[in-house]
C-alpha positions in Angstrom: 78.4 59.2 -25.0 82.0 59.9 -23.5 83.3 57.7 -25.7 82.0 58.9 -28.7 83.2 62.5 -27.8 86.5 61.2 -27.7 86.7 60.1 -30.6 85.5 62.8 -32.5 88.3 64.5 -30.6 90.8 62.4 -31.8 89.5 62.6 -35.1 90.0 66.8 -34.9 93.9 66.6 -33.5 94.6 63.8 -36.2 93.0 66.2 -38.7 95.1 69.1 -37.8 98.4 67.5 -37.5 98.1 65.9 -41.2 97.3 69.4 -41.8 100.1 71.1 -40.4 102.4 68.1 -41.9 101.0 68.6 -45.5 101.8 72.3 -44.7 105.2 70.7 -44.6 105.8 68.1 -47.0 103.0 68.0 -49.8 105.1 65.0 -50.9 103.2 63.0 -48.6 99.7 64.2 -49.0 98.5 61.1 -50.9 99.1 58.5 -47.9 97.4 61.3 -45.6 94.6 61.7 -47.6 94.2 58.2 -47.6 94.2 57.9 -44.2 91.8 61.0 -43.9 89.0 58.7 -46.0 89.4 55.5 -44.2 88.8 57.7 -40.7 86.3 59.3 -42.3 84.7 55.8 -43.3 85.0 54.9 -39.5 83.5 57.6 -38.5 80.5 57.2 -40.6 80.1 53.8 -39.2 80.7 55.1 -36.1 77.3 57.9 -36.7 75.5 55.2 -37.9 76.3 52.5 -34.7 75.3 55.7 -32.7 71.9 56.3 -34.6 71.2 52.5 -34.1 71.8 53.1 -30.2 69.6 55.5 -30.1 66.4 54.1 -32.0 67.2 50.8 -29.3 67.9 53.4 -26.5 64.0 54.7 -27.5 62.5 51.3 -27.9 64.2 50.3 -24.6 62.4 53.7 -23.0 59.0 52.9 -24.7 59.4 49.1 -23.0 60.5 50.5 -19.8 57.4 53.0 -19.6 54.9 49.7 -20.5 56.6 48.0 -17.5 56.1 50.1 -15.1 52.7 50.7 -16.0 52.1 47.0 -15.9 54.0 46.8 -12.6 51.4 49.3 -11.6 48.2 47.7 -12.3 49.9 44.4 -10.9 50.3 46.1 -7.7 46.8 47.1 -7.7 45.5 43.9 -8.4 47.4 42.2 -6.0 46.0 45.0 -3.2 42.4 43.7 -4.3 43.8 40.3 -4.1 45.2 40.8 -0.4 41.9 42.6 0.5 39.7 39.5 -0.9 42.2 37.0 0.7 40.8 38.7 3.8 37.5 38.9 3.6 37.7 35.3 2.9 39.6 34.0 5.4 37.4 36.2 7.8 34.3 33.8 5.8 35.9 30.9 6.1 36.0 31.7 10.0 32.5 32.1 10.3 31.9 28.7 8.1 34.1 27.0 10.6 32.4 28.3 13.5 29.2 27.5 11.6 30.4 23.9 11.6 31.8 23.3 14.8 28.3 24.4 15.8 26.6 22.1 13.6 28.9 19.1 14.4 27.9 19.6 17.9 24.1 20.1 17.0 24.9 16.6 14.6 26.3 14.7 17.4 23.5 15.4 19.4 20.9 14.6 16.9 22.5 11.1 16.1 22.8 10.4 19.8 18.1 11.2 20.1 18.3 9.3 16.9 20.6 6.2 18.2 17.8 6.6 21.5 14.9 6.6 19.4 16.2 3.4 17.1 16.2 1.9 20.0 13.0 2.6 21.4 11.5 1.9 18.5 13.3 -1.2 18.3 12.1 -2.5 22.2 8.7 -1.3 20.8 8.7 -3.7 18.0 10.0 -6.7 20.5 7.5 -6.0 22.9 4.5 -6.1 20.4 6.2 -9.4 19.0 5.8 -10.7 22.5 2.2 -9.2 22.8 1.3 -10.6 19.7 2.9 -14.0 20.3 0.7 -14.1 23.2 -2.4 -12.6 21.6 -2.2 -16.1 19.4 -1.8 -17.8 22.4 -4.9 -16.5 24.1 -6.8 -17.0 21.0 -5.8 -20.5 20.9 -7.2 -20.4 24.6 -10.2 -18.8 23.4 -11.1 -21.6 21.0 -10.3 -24.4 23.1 -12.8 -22.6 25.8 -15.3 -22.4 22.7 -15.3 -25.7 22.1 -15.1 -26.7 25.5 -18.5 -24.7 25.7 -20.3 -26.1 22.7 -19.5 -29.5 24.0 -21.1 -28.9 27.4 -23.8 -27.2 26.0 -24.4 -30.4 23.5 -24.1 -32.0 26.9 -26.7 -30.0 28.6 -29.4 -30.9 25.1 -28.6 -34.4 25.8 -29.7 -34.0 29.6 -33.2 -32.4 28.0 -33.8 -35.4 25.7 -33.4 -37.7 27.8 -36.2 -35.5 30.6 -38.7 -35.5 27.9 -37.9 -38.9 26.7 -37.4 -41.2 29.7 -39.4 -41.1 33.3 -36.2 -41.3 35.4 -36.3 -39.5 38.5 -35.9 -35.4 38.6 -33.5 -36.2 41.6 -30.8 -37.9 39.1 -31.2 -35.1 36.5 -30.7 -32.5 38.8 -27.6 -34.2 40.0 -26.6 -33.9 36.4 -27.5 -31.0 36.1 -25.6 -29.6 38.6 -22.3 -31.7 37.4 -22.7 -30.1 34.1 -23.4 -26.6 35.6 -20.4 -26.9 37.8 -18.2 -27.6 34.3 -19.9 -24.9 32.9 -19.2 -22.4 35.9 -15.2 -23.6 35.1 -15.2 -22.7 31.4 -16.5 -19.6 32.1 -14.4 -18.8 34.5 -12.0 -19.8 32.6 -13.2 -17.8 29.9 -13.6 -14.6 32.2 -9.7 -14.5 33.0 -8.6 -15.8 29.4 -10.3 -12.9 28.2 -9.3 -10.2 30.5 -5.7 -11.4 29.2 -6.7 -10.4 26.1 -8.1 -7.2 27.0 -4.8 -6.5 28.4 -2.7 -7.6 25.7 -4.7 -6.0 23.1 -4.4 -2.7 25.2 -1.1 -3.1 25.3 -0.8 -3.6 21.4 -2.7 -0.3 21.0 -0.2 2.0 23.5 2.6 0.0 21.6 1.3 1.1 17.8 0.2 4.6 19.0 3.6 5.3 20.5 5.1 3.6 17.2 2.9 5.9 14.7 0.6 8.8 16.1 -1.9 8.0 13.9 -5.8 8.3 15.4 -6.9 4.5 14.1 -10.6 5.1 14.9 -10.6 7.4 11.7 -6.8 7.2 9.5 -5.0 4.5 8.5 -1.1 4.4 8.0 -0.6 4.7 4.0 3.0 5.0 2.8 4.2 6.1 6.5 1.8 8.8 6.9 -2.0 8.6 8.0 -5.1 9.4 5.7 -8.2 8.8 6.2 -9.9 6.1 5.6 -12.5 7.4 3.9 -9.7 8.5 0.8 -8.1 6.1 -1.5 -5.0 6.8 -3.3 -4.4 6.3 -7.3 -2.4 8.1 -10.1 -4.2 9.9 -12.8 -6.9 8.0 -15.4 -4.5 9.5 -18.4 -1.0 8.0 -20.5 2.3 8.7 -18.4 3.3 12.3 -19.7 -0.5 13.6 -20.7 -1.2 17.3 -19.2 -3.9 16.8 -17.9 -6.5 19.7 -16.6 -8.7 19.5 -13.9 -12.3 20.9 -14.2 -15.3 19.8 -11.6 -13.7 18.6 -8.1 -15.3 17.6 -4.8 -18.5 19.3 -4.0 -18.8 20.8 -7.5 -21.9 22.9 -7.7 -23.0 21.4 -11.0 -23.5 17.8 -10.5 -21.0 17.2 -7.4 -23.2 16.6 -4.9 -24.5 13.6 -2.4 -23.5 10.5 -4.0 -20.9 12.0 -6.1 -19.3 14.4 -3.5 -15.9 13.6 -4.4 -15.9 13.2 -8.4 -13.5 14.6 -10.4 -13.7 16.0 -13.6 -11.1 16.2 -17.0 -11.4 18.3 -19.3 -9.8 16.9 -22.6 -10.0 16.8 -25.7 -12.6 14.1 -27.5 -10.8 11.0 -28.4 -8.0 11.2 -25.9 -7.2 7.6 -24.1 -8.5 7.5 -20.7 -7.0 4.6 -18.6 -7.5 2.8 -15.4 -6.1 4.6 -12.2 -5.5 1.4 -10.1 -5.3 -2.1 -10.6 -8.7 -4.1 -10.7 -11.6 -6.5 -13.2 -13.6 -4.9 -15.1 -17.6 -5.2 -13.9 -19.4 -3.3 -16.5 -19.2 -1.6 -19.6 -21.4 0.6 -21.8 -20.2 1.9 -25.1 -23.1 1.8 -27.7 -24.4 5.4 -27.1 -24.0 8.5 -29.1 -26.3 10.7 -26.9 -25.9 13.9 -25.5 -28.6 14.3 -22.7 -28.3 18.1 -22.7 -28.3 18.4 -26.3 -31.3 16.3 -26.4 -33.1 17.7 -23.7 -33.0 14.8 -21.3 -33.2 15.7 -17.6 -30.3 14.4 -15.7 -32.9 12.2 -13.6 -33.7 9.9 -17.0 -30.5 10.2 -18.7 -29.4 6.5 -18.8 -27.2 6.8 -22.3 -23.5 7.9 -21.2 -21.1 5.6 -22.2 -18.6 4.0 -18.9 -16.3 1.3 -17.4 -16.5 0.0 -14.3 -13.6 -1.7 -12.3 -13.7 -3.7 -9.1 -10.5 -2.9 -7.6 -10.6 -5.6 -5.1 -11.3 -3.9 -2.0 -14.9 -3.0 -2.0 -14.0 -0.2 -4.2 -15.1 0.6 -7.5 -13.9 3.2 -10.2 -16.3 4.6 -12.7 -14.9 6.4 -16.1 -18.3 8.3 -17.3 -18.9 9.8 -20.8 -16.9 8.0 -23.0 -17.1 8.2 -26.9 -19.1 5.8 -28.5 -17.1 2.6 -29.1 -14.4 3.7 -27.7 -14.1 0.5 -24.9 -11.0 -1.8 -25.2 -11.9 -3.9 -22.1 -14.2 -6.9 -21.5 -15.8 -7.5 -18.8 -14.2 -9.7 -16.4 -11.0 -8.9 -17.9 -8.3 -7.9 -14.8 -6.1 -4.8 -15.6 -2.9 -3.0 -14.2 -3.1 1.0 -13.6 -2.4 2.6 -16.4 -4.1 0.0 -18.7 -6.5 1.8 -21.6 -9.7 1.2 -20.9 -11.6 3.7 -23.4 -11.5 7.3 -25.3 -12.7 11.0 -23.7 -16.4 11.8 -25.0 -19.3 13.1 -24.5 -22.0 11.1 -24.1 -25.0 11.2 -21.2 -25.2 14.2 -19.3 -22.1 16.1 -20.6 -21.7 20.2 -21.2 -18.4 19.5 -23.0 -15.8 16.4 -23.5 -14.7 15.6 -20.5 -14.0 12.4 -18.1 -15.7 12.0 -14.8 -14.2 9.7 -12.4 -15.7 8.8 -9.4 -14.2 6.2 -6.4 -17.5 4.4 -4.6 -17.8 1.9 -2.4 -20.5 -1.1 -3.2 -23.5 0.0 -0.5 -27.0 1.3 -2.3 -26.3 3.2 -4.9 -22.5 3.9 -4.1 -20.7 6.3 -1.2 -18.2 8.5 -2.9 -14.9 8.1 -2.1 -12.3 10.9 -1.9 -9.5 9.8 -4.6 -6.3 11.0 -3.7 -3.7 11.1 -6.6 0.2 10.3 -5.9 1.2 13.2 -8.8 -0.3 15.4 -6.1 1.1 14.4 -3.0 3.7 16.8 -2.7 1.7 19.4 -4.6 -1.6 19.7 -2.4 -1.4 16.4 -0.5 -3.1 14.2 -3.4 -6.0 16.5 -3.7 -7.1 17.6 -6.8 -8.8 20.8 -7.4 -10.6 22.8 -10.0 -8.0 24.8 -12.1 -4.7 22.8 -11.5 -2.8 21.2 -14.7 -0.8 17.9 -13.7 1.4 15.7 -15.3 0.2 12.0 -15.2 2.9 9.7 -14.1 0.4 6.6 -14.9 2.6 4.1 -16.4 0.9 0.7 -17.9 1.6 -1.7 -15.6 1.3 -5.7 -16.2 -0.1 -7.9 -14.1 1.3 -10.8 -12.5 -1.6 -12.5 -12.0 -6.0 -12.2 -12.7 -7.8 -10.2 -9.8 -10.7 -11.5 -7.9 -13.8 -9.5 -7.0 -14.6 -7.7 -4.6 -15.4 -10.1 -1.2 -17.5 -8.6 1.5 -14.8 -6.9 4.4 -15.6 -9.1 7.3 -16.5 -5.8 9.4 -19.0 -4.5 6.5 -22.5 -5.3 8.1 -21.1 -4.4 12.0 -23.4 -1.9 12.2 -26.2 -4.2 12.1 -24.5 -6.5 14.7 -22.8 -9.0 12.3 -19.5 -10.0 12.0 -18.4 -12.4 9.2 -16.2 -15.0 9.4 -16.4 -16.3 5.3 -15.9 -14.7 2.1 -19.4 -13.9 0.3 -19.5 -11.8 -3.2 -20.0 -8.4 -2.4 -19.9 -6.9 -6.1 -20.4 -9.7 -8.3 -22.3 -13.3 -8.1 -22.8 -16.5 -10.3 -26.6 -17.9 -10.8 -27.1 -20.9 -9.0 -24.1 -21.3 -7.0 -23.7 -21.8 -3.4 -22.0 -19.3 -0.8 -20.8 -20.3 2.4 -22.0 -17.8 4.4 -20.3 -18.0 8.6 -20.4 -15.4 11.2 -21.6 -14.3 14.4 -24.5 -12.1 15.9 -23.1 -9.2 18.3 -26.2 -10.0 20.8 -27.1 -13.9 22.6 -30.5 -15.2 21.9 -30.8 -13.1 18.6 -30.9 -14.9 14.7 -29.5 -13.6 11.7 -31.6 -11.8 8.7 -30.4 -12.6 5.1 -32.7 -10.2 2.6 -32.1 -11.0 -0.7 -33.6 -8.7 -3.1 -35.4 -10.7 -6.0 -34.5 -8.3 -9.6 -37.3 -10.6 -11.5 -40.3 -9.6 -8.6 -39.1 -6.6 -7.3 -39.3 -7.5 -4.0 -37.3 -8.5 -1.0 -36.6 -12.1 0.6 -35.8 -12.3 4.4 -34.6 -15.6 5.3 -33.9 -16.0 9.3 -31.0 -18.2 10.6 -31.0 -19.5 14.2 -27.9 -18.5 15.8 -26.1 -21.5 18.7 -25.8 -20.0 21.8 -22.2 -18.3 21.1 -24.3 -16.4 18.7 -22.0 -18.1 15.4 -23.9 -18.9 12.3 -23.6 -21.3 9.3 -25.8 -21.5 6.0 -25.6 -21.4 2.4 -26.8 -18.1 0.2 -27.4 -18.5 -3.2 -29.0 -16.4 -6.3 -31.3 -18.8 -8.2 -32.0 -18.1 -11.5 -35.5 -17.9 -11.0 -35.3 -15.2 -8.9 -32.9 -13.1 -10.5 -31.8 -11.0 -13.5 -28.8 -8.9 -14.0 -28.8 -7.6 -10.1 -29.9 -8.0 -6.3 -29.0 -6.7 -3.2 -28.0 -8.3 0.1 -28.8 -7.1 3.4 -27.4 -8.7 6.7 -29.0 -7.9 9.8 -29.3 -9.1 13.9 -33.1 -9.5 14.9 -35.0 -10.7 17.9 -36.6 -14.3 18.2 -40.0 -12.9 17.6 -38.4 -12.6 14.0 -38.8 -9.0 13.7 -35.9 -7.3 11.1 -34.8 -4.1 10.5 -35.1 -2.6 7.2 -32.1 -1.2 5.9 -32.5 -1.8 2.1 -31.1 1.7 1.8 -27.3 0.8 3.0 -27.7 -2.8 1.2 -24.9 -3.7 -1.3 -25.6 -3.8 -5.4 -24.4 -7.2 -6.9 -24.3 -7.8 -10.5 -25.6 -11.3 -11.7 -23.7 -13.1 -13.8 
């Protein structure tokens, strides 16, 4: 601004000296006045470079002002910024301390863990031992066995030749005494061979019970856990993806009850594709009916006309799919299926309020033992219990079989509560007219015999056959279902009874086999 001032000075004291000079000599006014309008040009120029000044002068102040209110929030946000940078350093001290403790709490977990491997692992040797030995006192066993039944063939030879010769009693009772004397051996022999065994098998059971607390009298280890062994685990009878709704579960108080405890029921709609919830051959099928027992007011008691399949999975277990629609089947019989493989449609046929499937799990005894069915969709819902109410997706993929199942063979242990043990494989769901079964075992009791019943469909009646037992108590025959004898079904029954021939009736815990 200083300089502008002097200009306009200058511009004033120039003014007034032309002035006085023109005062003085007008014969120079022209090259004055000419001088006058150039200064006056620059000074115009000069107004208008000061105008320009001042609009930037203001546009610089406007800029100015927006900085510093810029600088100003900045300075606020970076306050918030320190104050966060605390808080989270204070955080990230605590996380650190958090970790040190659980590295500490890590170490010490991996070093029980590394103990425990180990453990488990000196566990595992020791039972190999155990077991290697187990075979080798077995192997004892049988060589004591028939070291036994040779003796005693011995000691029926001795008898023959009393009744059959007149040689003195002195010479037999010299014989007699030799082979008593070989018999005292085996048994002793027997006596500490099987006190061995006692031990190891013992020893087996501490070794598994510190491997797997699981109570074996009652659960058996399924998938690394223990169930019980009355349960049996499957995936839902509908397509993967189906919502399917529970209805009717264990101990429902409509038709849940006694042989059925632990059915489940699904309520769908008509027509929906039921399929099979484990592996297994198909036993029976019914799929010509298109009566509804309420509807026609037939008591539950003679309602025969729902329409089912019937698998054998196998394992003395059988599945049964109940009320299906008519004609709805797309399995044969003795055809083997994966889970997840259709076997029919939702109906409802028999004794049915509404559509609906009722499965039921059974075991082959009388007229069936329910079976609790545990479902894998379920196990981390309720355990693999199902119960009235829930909605579940099934996960039931069809699954192809590698190769044809067999039916169901009696367990070995099945007839133990009778005192007989099996040592052979005899049909225990379904058997061929005519054909002979190898049937091997022994009696729990010396100087006892073995009872076969047989029930006979075509009489209605039972046939008890008695087998002499050896003096081990082991028994060998052949059973067979003559076509003379038999329909479409019979029953076996297996039982100890005394030499006077006397059985025990237990018709009532028989198994059902189908006649082919």
């Amino acid at each position: 601004m200083k300089g502008i001032h002097s200009i306009v000075f200058a511009v004033l004291i120039v003014t007034g000296s032309l002035a006085g000079c023109l005062g003085s000599e007008e014969e120079d006014n022209s090259e004055y006045e000419t001088q006058i309008a150039d200064l006056e040009k620059q000074l115009d120029e000069k107004n208008s470079t000061i105008e320009s000044f001042q609009t930037q002068m203001s546009s610089y102040e406007a800029t100015i002002d927006g900085l510093e209110d810029a600088i100003s929030d900045a300075a606020d946000y970076i306050s918030n910024l320190e104050e966060g940078l605390i808080q989270e350093e204070a955080y990230r001290n605590s996380l650190l301390l958090m970790l040190e403790d659980s590295n500490n709490s890590n170490a010490e977990l991996q070093a029980l863990l590394e103990n425990s491997n180990n453990t488990i692992l000196n566990l595992q040797n020791s039972l190999a031992e155990n077991q290697s030995l187990l075979s080798q006192a077995s192997s004892i066993i049988a060589d004591l066995v028939s070291g036994w039944d040779s003796t005693n063939v011995t000691l029926d030879s001795y008898l023959l030749e009393w009744g059959s010769t007149n040689s003195t009693l002195d010479s037999y009772l010299s014989g007699w005494n030799s082979t008593n004397s070989t018999i005292d051996s085996y048994l002793a022999g027997w006596g500490s061979t099987n006190s061995t065994v006692s031990d190891l098998l013992q020893q087996i059971i501490e070794l598994e019970a510190s491997l797997v607390d699981c109570d074996t009298a009652s659960t058996v280890l399924h998938d690394g856990e223990c169930v019980s062994r009355n349960s049996i685990w499957g995936m839902i009878p509908f397509e993967n993806g189906a919502n399917v709704s529970i209805g009717q579960s264990y101990r429902g108080g409509f038709t849940h009850q006694d042989d059925s405890m632990y059915s489940v029921d699904f309520f769908m709609s008509e027509g929906t594709p039921v399929v099979a919830y484990k592996a297994g051959k198909i036993r029976s099928i019914k799929e010509d009916s298109n009566i509804n027992c309420i509807d026609e007011g037939i008591s539950i008691e003679n309602c025969t006309h729902g329409n089912y399949v019937v698998i054998d999975h196998g394992d003395f277990s059988f599945s049964y799919y109940l009320h299906l629609q008519q004609y709805s089947v797309d399995v044969e019989v003795g055809q083997s299926v994966g889970a997840g493989h259709q076997i029919g449609k939702i109906g409802n046929t028999g004794y049915s309020t509404e559509a609906h499937l009722h499965l039921e799990i059974s075991n082959g005894f009388g007229n069936g033992d329910s079976i609790m069915i545990l479902f894998e969709e379920l196990r981390n819902i309720s355990d693999g219990i199902p119960f009235a109410g829930l909605n579940v997706i099934s996960q039931n993929t069809n699954t192809t079989l590698t190769s044809s199942i067999d039916y169901s063979s009696c367990p070995h242990d099945l007839f133990y509560f009778r005192g007989v043990v099996l040592t052979s494989d005899i049909p225990c769901s379904v058997a061929e007219l005519d054909q002979a079964y190898l049937l091997t075992g022994k009696v729990l009791m010396e100087n006892h015999y073995l009872s076969i019943g047989i029930y006979e469909s075509s009489s209605q009646s039972w046939n008890y056959t008695l087998v002499q037992t050896n003096s081990t108590g082991h028994f060998s025959t052949n059973i067979h279902w003559y076509s003379n004898d038999h329909s479409n079904y019979s029953y076996i029954m297996l039982s100890i009874v005394d030499p006077s021939g006397q059985y025990y009736d237990g018709w009532w815990t028989s198994v059902w086999i189908k006649i082919n």
